[in-house]
C-alpha positions in Angstrom: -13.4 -44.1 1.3 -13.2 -47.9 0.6 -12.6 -49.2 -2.9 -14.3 -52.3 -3.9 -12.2 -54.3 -6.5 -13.9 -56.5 -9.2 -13.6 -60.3 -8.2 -13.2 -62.8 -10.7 -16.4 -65.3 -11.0 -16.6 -68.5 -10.8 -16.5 -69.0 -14.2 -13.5 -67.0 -14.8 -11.1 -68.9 -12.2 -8.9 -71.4 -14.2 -10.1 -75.3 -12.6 -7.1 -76.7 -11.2 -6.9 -80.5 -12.4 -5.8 -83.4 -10.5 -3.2 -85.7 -12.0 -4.2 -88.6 -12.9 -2.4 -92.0 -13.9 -1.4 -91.0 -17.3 0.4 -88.0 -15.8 2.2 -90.3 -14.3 3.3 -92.8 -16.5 4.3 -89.9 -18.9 7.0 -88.4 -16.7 8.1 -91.5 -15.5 8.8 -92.9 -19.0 6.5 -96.0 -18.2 3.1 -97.4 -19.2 0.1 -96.6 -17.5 -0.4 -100.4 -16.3 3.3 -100.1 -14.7 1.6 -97.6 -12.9 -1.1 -99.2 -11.6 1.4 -102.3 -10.4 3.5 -99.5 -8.8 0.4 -99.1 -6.6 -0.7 -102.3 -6.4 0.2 -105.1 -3.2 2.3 -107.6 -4.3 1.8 -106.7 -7.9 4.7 -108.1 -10.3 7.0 -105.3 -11.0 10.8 -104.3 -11.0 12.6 -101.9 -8.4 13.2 -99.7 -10.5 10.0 -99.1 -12.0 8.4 -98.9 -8.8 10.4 -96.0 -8.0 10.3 -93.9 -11.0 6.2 -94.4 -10.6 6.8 -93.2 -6.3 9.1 -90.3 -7.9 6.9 -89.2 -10.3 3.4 -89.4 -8.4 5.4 -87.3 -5.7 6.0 -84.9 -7.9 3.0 -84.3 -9.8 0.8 -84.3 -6.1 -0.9 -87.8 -7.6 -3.1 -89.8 -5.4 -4.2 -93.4 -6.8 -8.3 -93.0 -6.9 -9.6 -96.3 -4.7 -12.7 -95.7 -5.6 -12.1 -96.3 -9.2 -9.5 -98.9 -8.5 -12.5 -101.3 -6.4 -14.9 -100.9 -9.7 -12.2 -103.1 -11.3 -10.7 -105.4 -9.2 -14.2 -105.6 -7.4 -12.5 -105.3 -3.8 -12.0 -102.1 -1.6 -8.8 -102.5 -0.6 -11.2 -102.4 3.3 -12.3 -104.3 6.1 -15.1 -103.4 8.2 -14.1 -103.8 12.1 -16.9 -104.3 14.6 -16.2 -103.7 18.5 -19.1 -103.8 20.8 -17.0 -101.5 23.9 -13.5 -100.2 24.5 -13.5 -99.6 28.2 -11.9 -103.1 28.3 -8.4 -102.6 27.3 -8.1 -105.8 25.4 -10.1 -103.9 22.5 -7.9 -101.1 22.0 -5.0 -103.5 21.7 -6.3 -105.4 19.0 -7.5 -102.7 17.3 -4.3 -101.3 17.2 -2.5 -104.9 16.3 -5.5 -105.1 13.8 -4.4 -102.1 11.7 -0.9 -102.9 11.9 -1.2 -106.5 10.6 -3.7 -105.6 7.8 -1.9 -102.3 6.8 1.3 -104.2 6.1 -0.9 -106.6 4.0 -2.6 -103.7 2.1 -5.6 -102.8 3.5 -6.8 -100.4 5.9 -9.7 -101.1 8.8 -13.4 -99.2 8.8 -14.2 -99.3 12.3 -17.8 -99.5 13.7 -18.8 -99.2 17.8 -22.1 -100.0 19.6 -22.9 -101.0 22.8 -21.7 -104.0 24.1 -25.1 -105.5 24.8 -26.4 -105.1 21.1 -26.4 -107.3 18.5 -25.1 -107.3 14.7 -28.4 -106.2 13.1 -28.2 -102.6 13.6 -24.5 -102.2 11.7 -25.6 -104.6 9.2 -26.4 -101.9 6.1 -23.9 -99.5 7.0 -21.4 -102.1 7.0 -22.5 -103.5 3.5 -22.9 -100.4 2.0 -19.8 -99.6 2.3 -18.8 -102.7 -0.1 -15.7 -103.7 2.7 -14.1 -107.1 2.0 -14.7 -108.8 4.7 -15.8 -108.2 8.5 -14.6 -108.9 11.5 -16.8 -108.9 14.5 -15.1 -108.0 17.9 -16.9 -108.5 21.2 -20.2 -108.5 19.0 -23.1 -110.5 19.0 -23.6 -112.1 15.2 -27.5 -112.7 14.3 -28.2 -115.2 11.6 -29.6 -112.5 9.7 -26.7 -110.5 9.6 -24.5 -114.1 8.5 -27.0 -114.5 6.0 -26.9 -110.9 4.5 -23.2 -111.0 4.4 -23.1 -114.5 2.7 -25.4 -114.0 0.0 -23.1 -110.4 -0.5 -20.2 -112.5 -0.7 -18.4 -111.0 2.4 -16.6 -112.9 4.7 -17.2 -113.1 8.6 -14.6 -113.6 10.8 -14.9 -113.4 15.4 -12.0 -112.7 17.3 -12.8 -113.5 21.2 -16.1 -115.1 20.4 -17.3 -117.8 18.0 -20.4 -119.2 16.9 -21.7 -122.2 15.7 -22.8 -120.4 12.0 -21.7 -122.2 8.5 -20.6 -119.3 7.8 -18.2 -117.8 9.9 -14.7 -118.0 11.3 -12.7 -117.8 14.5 -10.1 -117.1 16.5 -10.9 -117.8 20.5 -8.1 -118.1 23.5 -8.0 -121.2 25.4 -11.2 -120.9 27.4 -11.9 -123.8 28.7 -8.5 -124.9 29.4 -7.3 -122.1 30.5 -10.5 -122.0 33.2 -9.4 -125.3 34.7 -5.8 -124.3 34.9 -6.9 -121.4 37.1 -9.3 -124.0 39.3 -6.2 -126.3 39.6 -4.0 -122.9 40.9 -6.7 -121.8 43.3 -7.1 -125.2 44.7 -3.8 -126.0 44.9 -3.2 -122.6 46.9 -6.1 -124.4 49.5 -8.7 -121.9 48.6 -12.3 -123.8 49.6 -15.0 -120.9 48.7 -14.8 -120.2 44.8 -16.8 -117.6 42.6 -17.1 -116.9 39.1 -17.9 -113.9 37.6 -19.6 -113.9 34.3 -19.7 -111.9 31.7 -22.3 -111.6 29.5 -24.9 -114.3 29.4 -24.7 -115.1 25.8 -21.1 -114.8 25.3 -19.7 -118.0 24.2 -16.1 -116.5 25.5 -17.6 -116.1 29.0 -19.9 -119.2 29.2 -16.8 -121.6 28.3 -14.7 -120.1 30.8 -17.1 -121.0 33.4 -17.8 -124.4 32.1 -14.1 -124.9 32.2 -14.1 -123.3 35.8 -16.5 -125.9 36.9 -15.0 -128.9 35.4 -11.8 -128.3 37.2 -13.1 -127.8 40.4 -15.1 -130.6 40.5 -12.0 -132.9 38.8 -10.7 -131.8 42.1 -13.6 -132.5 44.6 -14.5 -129.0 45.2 -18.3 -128.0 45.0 -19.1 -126.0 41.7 -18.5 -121.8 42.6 -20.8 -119.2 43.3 -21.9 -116.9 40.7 -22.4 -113.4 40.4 -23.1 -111.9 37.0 -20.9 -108.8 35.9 -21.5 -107.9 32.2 -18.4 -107.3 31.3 -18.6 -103.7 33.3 -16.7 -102.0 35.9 -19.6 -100.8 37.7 -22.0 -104.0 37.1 -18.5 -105.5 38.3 -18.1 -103.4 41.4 -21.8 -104.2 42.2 -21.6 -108.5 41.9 -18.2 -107.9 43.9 -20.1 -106.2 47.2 -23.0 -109.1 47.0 -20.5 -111.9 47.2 -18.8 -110.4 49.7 -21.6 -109.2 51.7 -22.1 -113.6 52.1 -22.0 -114.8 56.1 -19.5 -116.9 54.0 -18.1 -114.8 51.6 -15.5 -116.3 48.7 -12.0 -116.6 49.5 -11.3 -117.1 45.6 -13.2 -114.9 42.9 -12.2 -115.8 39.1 -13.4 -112.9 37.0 -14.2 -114.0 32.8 -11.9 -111.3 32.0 -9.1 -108.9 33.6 -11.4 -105.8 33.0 -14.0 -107.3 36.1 -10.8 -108.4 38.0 -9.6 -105.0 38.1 -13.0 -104.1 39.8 -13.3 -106.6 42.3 -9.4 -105.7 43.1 -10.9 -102.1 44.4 -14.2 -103.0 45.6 -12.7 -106.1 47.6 -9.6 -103.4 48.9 -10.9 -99.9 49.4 -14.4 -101.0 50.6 -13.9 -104.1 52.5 -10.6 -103.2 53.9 -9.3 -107.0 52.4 -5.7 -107.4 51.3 -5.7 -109.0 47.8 -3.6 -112.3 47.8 -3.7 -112.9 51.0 -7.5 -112.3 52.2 -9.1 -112.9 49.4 -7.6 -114.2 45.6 -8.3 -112.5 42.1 -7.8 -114.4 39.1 -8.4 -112.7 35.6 -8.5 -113.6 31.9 -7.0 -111.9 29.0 -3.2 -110.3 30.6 -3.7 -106.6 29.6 -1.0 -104.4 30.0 -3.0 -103.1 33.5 -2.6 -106.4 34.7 0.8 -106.2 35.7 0.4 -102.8 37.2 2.4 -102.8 40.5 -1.5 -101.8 42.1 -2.5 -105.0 40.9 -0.6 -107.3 39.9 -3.1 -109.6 38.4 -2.8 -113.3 38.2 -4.1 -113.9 35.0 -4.9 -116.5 32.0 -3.0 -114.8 28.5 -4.7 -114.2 25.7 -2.0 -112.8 23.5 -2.8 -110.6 21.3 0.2 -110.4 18.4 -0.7 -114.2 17.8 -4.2 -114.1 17.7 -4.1 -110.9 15.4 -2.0 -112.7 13.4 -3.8 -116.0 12.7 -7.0 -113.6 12.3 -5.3 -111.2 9.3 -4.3 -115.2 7.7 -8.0 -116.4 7.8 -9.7 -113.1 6.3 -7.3 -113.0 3.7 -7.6 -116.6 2.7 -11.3 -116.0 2.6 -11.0 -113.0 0.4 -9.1 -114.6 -2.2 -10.4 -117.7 -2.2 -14.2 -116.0 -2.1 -15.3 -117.6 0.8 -14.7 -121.2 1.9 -15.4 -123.5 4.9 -15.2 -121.6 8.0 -12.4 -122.5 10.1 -12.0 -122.2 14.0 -8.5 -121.8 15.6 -7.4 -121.8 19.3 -4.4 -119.9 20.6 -2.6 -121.4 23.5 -1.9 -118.8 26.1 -0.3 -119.3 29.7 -1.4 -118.8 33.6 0.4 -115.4 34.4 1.4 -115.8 38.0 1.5 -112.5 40.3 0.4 -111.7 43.8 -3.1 -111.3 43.5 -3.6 -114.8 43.8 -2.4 -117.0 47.3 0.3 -118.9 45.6 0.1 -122.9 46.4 2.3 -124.2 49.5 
């Protein structure tokens, strides 16, 4: 026979109750502002203190409450990330630079995805709603509706890869165009005489000023402007631009991809379909220097884009704009380098 026991209700269960900042400061023998310093980046207080607050709050299981914490300092300690696609492996890196740099500077990221083709508009509300500090939009398109929304809420907008011509927002770009025409002045120097480019998206500025670039320096140089093939940023749309260019009664000898992601594509159309020997049949030239670039099966030649710097420079502007409550927007460039390897002829 079973024997059913009486539970206690609800009612009858004791409530346990989370410490709370007075706890605190009572066993550490300090004042309840020390212990909101304790907790506080770059807040004024001794050593000492601090740890007597850590010691105590370890103790007692206490947790500061952030949510109470952005009622009065009117910041939440948060900024919302935006990245359009991470199949490209320059994202991941920077989103993992990203949370370094800002978590040593007290703040931690929110992070937001959509598809690469898609613009700002549809994160807009969730990203406001969740009263961030300031955003950062990564491989996304901004809308002037979304600049406007966040500038009249007081949020900051900063690009990282992109820029825009908007009042109201900063950035942090690669050399594009420079770095474009170095690559022209490699290719031609290797005597390469049938160029392509292969865009990214159509309205990326990242994209459309590394063909500008590629241009220029060709025809500084005397050579007709390149073929073009459009790849979206996309292996497969990649893959795809790779076979039509090379399908030509005079197909390129040189193909200069907007980023490494493409390059990596063209590297294994160009090789496992069309039998080709990179760097000596045809050359591949990328942009950005992922960490796949220098794979020994491919062994991209490559424009840098590096990442540490960039990241760096990005975390400086959002902050400035966060305690200075906006300001004029400001546009940096960070030099990078032509990464020489063997998937590129090299010159005589």
């Amino acid at each position: 026979m079973k024997h059913r026991f009486p539970q206690a209700s609800p009612q009858a269960r004791p409530r346990l109750r989370r410490p709370t900042a007075h706890d605190v400061a009572r066993v550490a023998g300090l004042s309840q502002s020390a212990v909101s310093r304790a907790f506080t980046p770059g807040a004024s207080i001794s050593d000492d203190a601090r740890l007597k607050v850590l010691a105590a709050a370890q103790t007692l299981g206490y947790r500061p409450n952030m949510i109470a914490r952005s009622l009065i300092t009117e910041r939440s300690g948060t900024i919302g990330l935006a990245i359009g696609y991470m199949e490209n492996q320059f994202y991941p890196a920077i989103l993992e630079a990203l949370s370094t740099e800002f978590a040593a500077a007290g703040y931690r990221l929110l992070l937001f995805t959509q598809g690469p083709r898609d613009d700002s508009d549809p994160l807009l509300d969730e990203v406001l709603r969740h009263r961030v500090d300031a955003v950062i939009l990564a491989s996304v398109r901004m809308t002037s509706k979304f600049a406007e929304e966040c500038s009249k809420a007081q949020v900051p907008v900063v690009l990282i890869n992109r820029r825009t011509e908007a009042e109201i927002a900063s950035s942090v770009t690669g050399e594009n165009r420079i770095g474009a025409q170095a690559i022209a002045a490699f290719l031609v120097a290797g005597g390469h005489q049938r160029f392509a480019y292969m865009a990214g998206l159509e309205d990326s500025s990242t994209s459309r000023e590394r063909e500008e670039g590629f241009s220029e320096g060709l025809g500084a140089l005397g050579q007709p402007a390149p073929l073009r093939v459009v790849g979206n940023y996309d292996f497969e749309a990649a893959r795809a631009g790779t076979k039509r260019l090379l399908l030509r009664k005079q197909p390129p000898d040189a193909i200069f991809c907007a980023n490494d992601h493409m390059a990596f594509a063209v590297i294994e159309t160009a090789r496992s379909e069309f039998g080709l020997t990179i760097g000596r049949d045809i050359s591949v030239v990328g942009f950005d220097d992922v960490a796949l670039a220098a794979w020994p099966s491919f062994m991209l030649t490559t424009y840098s884009q590096p990442i540490q710097p960039m990241v760096h420079r990005l975390v400086e502007i959002t902050l400035q704009h966060i305690e200075q409550g906006g300001g004029d927007p400001i546009r940096d460039i960070v030099p990078g380098a032509l990464i020489i390897r063997t998937s590129a002829r090299l010159p005589q």
